[in-house]
N, C-alpha and C positions, 0 to 999 in steps of 0.2 A: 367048479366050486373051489380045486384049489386053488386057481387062478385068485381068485375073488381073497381066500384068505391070505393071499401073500402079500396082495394090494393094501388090504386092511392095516396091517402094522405101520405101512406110509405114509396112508391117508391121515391116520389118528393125529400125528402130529401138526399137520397140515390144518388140520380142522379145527385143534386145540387153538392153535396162531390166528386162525379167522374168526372166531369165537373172540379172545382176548383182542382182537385188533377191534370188533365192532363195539366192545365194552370202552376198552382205552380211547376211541373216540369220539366218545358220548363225555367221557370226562375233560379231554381234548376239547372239547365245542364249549364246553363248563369254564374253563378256566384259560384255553389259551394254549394251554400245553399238556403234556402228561402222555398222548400218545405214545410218543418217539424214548419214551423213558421207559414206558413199561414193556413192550412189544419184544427188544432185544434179545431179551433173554429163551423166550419162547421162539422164535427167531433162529437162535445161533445153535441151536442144534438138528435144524430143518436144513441150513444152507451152509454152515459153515461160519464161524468165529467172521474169517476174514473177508464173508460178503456178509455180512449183517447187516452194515451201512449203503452201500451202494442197494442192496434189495429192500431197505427202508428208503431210500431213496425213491426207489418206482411206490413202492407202496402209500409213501407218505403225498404222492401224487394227488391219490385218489380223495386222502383227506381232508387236506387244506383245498383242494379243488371244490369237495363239499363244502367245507365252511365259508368259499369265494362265493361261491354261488346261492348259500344261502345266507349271507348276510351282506349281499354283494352293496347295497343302498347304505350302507355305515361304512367304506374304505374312505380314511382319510388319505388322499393322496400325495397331500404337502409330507406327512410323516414318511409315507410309502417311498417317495423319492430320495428323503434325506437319509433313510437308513440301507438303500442300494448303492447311491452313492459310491461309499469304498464296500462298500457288504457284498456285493456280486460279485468283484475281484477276488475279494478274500474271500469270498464262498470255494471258487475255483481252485486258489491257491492250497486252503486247506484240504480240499480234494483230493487235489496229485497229492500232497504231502501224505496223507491216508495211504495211497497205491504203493508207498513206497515200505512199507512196516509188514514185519512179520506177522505171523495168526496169533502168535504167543503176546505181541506187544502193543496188538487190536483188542486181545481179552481184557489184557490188564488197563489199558488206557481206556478203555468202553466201563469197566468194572469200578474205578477209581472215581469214572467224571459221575456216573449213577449214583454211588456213593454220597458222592459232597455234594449232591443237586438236592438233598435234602436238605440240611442246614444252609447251603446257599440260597435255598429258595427262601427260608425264614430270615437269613441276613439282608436279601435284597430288599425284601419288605418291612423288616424293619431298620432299614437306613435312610428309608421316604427320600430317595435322591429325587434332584430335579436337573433336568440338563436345558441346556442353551439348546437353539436350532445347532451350531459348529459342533456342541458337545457330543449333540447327537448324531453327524454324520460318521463322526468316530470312532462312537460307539458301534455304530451299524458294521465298520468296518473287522472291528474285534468279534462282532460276533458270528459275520459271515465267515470270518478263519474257521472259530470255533465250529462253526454247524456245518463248514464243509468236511473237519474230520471225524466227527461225534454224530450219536443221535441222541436225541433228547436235550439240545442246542436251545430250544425256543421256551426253557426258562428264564433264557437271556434277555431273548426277546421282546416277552411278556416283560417282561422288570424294565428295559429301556424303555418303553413304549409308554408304562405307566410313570414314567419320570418324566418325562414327555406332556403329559395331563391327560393321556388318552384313558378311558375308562367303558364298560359296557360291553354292548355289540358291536361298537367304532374298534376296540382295542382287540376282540376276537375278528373282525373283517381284515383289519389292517395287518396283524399279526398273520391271519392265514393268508393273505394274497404276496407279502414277502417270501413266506416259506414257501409259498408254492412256484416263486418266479425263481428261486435258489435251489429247488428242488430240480426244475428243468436242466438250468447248468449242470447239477451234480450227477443227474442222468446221464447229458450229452459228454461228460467229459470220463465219465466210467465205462459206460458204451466205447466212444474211442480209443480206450487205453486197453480195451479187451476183459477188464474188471469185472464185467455181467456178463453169464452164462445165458444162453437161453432157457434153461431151464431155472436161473435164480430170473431173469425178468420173468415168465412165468408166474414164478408166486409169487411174485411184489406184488403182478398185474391179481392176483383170486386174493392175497390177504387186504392189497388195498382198496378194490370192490366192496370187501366186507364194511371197511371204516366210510366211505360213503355215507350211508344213513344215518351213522351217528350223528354226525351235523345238525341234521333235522331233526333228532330226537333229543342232543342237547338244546336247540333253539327252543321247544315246546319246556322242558325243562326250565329254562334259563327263566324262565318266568312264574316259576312255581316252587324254587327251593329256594333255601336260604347260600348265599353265597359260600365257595369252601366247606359245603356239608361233606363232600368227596373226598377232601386233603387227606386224610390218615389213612384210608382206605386206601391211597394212589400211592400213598410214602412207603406203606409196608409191600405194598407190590415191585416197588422200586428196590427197595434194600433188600430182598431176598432175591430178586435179580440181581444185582449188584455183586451179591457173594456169590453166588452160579457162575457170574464170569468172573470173578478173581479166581476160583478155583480152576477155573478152564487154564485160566492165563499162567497159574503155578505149575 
């Protein structure tokens, strides 16, 4: 029995993270993003400030792996190709550049990008951009930087793609089979650099399990709510994350 009650205090956290991951990605399937935004926080005291990203990394495996597989018939793959393009490289690039930062300067830079991913997300959408095929290969390539040292990256994403004319289920397929081809790299290149613990891939591998069904339970959704009913509900989740890790990072 004391066995059992020493475990207990561990577990709690563990289970709050997989709770919150199966939630964040039902709203993730909604919208396109919002997992990788709200998770961190809940996250960075489970593994550590300075594997947040690289164990969202394995976990967001499982995610967008769900949302590939269930909306696999909507990937546009003319978009898919033009935002890997330079996006895979810069996914990598931004990677190592992560490995090389203090736990102190992962809070505050994870803390700051949460932050402005609120009002960025309302500037993105109301700047109704449109880009060229070239614009966009470009774009892919700034945002692979971005989401190789960040999580909660695939606001960008989401906002390119729709500038793009992609919209629906095409724009949640397309969006998750990117992120999950960026996600492989960011695995393989954390893994080699010694970045992941087996104990943080561990629980990438139980929180990202958890996000799994979400996919399917946002697809059943996606057809029965009204667009954006989730937004404020996602943004207050974000911004009190947000101040968690600037505090961590001061």
């Amino acid at each position: 029995m004391a066995d059992v009650m020493t475990i207990l205090p561990d577990l709690a956290p563990l289970a709050l993270a997989c709770l919150v991951a199966f939630l964040a990605s039902v709203l993730g399937g909604l919208s396109g993003f919002g997992t990788g935004l709200v998770l961190p926080a809940f996250l960075a005291p489970l593994v550590g400030v300075g594997a947040v990203v690289p164990v969202m990394a394995v976990a967001m495996l499982f995610n967008n792996g769900g949302r590939v597989f269930a909306f696999w018939r909507d990937i546009e793959w003319t978009h898919l190709r033009r935002m890997l393009w330079l996006g895979l490289p810069g996914c990598v690039a931004g990677a190592y550049g992560y490995t090389l930062l203090s736990s102190d300067a992962i809070a505050l830079g994870l803390g700051v990008f949460l932050l402005a991913s609120v009002p960025l997300r309302r500037a993105l959408r109301a700047a109704n951009l449109r880009f060229s095929p070239a614009l966009q290969v470009v774009a892919g390539g700034g945002f692979g930087f971005v989401n190789g040292g960040m999580s909660g990256a695939g606001i960008l994403l989401i906002s390119f793609l729709m500038a793009a004319d992609l919209a629906g289920s095409a724009l949640i397929a397309t969006d998750a089979l990117i992120s999950f081809i960026m996600g492989v790299a960011k695995v393989a290149l954390f893994g080699s650099l010694a970045a992941l613990s087996a104990s943080q891939v561990s629980i990438g591998l139980v929180v990202g399990v958890c996000t799994a069904p979400g996919a399917f339970v946002a697809r059943w959704l996606l057809r029965r709510i009204p667009a954006g009913l989730h937004a404020w509900i996602m943004e207050a989740v974000v911004m009190l994350g947000a101040v968690s890790l600037l505090r961590q990072g001061f």
